[in-house]
N, C-alpha and C positions, 0 to 999 in steps of 0.2 A: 258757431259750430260749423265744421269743415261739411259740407257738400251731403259726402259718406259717412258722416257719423252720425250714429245714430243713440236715442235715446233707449235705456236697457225697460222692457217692458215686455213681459214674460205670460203669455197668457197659454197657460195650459203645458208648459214647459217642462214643471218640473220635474215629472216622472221620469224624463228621457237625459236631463242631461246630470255628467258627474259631476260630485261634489270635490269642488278645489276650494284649496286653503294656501293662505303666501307662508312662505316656510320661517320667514321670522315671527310669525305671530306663533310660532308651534315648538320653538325653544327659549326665547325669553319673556319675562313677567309683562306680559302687557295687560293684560286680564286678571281680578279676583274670581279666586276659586270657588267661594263660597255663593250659595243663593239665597243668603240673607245678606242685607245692604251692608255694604265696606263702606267705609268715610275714611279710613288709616291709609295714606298715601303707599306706594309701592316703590321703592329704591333698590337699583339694581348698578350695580358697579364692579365686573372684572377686569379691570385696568386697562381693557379694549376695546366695550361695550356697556354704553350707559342707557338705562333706561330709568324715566321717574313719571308716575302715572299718578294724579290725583282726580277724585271727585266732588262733588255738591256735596253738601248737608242733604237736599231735599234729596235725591238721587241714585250718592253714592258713585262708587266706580263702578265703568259697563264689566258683566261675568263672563267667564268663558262660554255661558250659556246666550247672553246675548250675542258673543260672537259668532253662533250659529247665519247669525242673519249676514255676517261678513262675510260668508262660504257661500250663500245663495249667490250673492253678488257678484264675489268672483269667478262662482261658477260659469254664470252665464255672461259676464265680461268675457270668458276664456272662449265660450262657445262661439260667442259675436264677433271677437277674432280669428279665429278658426276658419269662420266661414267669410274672411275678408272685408269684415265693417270694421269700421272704428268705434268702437264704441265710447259712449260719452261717460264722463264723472257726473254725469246729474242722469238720476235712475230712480224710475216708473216703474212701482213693482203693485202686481196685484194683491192683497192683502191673501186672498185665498190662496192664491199661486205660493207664496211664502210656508204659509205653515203648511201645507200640503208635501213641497220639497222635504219640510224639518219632519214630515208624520205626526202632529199636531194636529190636534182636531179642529175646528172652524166654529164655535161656540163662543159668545159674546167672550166672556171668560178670556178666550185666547186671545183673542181679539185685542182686550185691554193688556194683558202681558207683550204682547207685543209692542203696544206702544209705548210702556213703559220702560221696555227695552231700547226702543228707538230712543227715549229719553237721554238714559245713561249713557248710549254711547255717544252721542251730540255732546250733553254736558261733559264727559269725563275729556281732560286734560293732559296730553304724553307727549313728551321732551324725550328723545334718544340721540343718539349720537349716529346709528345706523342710516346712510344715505341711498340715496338712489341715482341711477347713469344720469337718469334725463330730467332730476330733481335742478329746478332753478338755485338751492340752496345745498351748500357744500359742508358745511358744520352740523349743527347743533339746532335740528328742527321741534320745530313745538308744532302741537294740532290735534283737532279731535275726529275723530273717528269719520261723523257724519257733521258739513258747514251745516247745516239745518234740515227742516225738514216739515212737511205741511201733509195734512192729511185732503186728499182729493174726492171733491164729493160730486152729485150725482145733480147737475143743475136745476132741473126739476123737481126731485126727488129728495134731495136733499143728503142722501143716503151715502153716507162714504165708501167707497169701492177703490183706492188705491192709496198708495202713499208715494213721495217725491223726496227728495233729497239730493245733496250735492256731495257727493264722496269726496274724502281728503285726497290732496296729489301725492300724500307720500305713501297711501294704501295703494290708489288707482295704478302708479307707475313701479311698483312691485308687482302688481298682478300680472302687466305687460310686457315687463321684462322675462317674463316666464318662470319667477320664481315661485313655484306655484307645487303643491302636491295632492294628488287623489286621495281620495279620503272612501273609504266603504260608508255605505248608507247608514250601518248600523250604529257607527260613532253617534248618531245621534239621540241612541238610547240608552248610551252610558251615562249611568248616574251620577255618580260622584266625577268633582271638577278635578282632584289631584289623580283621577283613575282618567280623566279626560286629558290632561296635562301628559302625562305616561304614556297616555296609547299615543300624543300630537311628537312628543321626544323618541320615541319609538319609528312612528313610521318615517320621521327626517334620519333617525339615525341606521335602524337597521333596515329601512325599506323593505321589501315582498321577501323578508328572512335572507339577503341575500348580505346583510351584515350583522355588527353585534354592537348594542349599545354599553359599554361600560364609563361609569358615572361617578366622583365620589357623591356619596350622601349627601356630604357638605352644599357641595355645587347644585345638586338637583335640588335641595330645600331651596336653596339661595334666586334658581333660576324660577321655583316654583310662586315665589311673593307672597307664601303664607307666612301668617306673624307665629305660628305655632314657635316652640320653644323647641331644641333640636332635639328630646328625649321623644317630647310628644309628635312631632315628623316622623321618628323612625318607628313610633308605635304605630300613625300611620300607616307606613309603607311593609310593616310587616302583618298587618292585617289586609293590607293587599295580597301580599306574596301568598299568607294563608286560602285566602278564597279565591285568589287568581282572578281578581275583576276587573284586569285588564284584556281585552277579548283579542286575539287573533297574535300575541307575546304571551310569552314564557316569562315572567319579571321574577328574580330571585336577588336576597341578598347575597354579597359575598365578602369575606375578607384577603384580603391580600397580603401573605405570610411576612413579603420581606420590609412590610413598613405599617404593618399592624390597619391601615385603612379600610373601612370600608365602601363599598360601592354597588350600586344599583345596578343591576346586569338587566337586559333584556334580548329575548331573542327569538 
């Protein structure tokens, strides 16, 4: 480890800094939507961009909810560069500091979901095609989320009070490249994963309302990695449209007269 760089260990942090998210993980299938366990691999192929994600039996693939804990991370990666560190791919988080950033309560309960989230994204498995500048690898990378990870306990005490892990290079050097987007606090209270998916396609595309997302259907199911069937997608997304449970977008369907298509609008 260089000199300046430092280990990410976050004590009391999180209230103060924003939450970032890498803007690839916010339009293609890298995460199941769902919060019950996936095992059905996720296959993603627009003749430009590949993604293929599998999971464990025991496990499952990591959800967009465990990807919460990716946002911590690179939040405070963004912070630690910011203020001139380097910051390292092996990160010291305090287990309390963690759920606190997500507003999660701190009760054994969370305690154990969290680890089992750390679980899934260790185990889970993703091949894309999407590279990075200062990636030692130019094609077709494979890797999982987190190389390992060890729960750090209280020598004496015995008591565990952190967690440790080694972040993949081809998340770490997306972060540092500054492909990176602010995310409001309250994404974290959105319930459903395809209303979470919406608002992550949303802020990449139309940003602070300063653009407009238009989408066909097609593409958003397809970008979305759910196995739903394309009637049941759009009954989906039109009971979004109905309740509007996407917060801070306008999501409406629309058709398009001169080719009969329809598409996902957001604004």
């Amino acid at each position: 480890m260089a000199k300046n760089q430092l280990d990410l260990f976050t004590p009391l942090m999180g209230s103060v800094v924003p939450a970032k998210d890498q803007q690839d993980l916010m339009t293609y299938p890298f995460f199941s939507l769902s919060k019950k366990k996936r095992t059905t691999a996720i296959t993603y192929d627009d003749g430009r961009v590949k993604v293929e994600v599998a999971g464990t039996e025991e496990h499952g693939i990591a959800s967009i909810y465990d990807a919460d804990i990716l946002i911590f991370v690179a939040s405070h990666l963004v912070s630690l560069r910011n203020k001139g560190h380097e910051p390292s791919r092996v990160v010291k988080m305090s287990r309390y500091d963690i759920l606190k950033f997500l507003d999660k309560g701190t009760s054994g309960a969370q305690y154990n979901r969290l680890k089992e989230s750390l679980d899934r994204l260790q185990s889970t498995s993703i091949k894309t095609t999407i590279t990075r500048e200062n990636s030692r690898y130019k094609k077709t990378q494979r890797f999982s989320w987190i190389n390992n990870y060890e729960v750090v306990e209280n020598k004496t005490t015995g008591t565990p009070y952190a967690i440790k892990f080694e972040l993949n290079e081809w998340l770490y050097n997306g972060i540092l490249e500054g492909k990176i987007l602010t995310l409001p606090r309250h994404y974290f209270k959105i319930e459903g994963g395809l209303e979470r998916f919406l608002f992550k396609l949303c802020r990449k595309v139309v940003g602070n309302h300063n653009g407009e997302l238009q989408m066909k259907i097609e593409t958003v199911h397809s970008r979305s990695g759910l196995t739903r069937k394309p009637g049941a997608f759009r009954k989906m997304v039109e009971k979004i449209v109905e309740e509007q449970s996407v917060p801070d977008y306008w999501i409406v369907l629309a058709q398009r007269a001169s080719t009969e298509d329809w598409y996902i609008c957001g604004y």
